[in-house]
C-alpha positions as CSV (number, residue, x, y, z in Angstrom):
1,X,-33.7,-8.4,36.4
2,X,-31.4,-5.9,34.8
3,X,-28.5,-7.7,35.9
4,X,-29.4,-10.4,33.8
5,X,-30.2,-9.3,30.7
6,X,-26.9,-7.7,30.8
7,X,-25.4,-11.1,31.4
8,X,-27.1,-12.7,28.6
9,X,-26.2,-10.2,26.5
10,X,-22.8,-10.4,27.5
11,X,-22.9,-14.2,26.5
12,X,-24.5,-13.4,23.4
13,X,-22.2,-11.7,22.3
14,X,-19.4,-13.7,23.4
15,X,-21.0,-16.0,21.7
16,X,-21.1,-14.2,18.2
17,X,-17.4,-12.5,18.5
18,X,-15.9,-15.8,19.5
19,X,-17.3,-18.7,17.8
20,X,-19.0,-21.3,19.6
21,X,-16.3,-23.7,19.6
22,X,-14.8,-22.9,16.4
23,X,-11.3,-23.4,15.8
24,X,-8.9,-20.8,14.5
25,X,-8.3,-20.3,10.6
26,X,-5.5,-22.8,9.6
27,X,-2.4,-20.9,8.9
28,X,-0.7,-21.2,5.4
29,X,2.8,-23.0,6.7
30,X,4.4,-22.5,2.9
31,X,3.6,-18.7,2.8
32,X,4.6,-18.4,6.5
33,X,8.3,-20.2,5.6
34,X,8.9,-18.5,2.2
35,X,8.0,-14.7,4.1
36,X,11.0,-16.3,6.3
37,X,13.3,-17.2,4.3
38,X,12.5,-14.0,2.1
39,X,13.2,-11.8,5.3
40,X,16.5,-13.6,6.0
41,X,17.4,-13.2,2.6
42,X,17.4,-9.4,2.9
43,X,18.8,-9.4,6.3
44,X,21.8,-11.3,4.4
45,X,21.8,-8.2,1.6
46,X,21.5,-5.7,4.3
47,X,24.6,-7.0,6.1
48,X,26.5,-7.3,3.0
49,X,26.4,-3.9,1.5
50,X,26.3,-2.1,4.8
51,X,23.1,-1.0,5.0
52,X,24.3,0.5,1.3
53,X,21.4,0.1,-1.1
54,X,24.1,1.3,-4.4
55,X,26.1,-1.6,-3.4
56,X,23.4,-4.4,-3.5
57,X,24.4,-6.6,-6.0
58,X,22.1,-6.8,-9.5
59,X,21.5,-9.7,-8.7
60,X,20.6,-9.5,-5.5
61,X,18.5,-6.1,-6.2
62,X,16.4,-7.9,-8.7
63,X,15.8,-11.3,-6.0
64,X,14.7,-7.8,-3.3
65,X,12.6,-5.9,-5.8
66,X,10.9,-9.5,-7.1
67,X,9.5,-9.6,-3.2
68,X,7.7,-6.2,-3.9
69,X,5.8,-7.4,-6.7
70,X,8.7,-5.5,-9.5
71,X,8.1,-2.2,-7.9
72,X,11.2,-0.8,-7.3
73,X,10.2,2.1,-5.8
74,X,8.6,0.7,-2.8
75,X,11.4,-1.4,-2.7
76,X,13.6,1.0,-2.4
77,X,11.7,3.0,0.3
78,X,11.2,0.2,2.0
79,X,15.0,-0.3,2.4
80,X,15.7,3.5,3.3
81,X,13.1,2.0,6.2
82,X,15.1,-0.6,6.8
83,X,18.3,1.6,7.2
84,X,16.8,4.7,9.8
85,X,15.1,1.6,12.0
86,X,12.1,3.0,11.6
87,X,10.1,-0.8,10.4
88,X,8.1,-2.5,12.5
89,X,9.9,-4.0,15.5
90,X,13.2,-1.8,14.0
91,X,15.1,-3.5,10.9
92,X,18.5,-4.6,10.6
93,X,19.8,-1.2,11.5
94,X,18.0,-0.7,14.8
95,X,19.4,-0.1,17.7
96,X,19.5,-3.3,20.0
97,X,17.1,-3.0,22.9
C-alpha cells in the first residue's frame, strides 16, 4: 500500500513540475540573433585592440558600453573579465581547451 502512494505521488508531482503536455515557452529568435551578433561584435573589438580596452576605438567603445545599458563601469569590468578568462565558458582570452 505504501508503495503506491509513493508512486502516485511521484506522478503527481511529475505531473505539476512538468506540464501535462505543455509545450516549452517559445524562444524570442530576434533577441536570441541580436545577443549574437552583439557578442561577435565584441569578439571583433577584442581581437582588434589586443585584448587592450585604451585602444578600443570611440566608436567602438560607445557601440560596447550601449550593450550595458550606458554603464560604463560594468562595461569596463566586464571586459577586464573578458581579458583574465574568467567569463562564463572563458572569453576571447581563454585558454583553448
Amino acid at each position: 500500500m505504501k508503495t503506491k502512494w509513493s508512486f502516485l505521488v511521484l506522478v503527481a508531482c511529475s505531473f505539476a513540475a512538468f506540464g501535462c503536455g505543455a509545450s516549452a515557452p517559445k524562444v524570442d529568435e530576434a533577441y536570441m540573433k541580436e545577443a549574437a551578433n552583439t557578442g561577435m561584435d565584441v569578439k571583433a573589438m577584442f581581437d582588434k585592440s589586443g585584448g587592450d580596452y585604451s585602444k578600443v576605438s570611440a566608436e567602438d567603445k560607445a557601440k560596447y558600453v550601449k550593450s550595458f545599458n550606458g554603464d560604463e563601469k560594468a562595461a569596463s569590468e566586464f571586459w577586464g573579465k573578458m581579458k583574465s578568462g574568467s567569463v562564463g565558458g572563458g572569453g576571447p582570452a581563454a585558454p583553448k581547451r
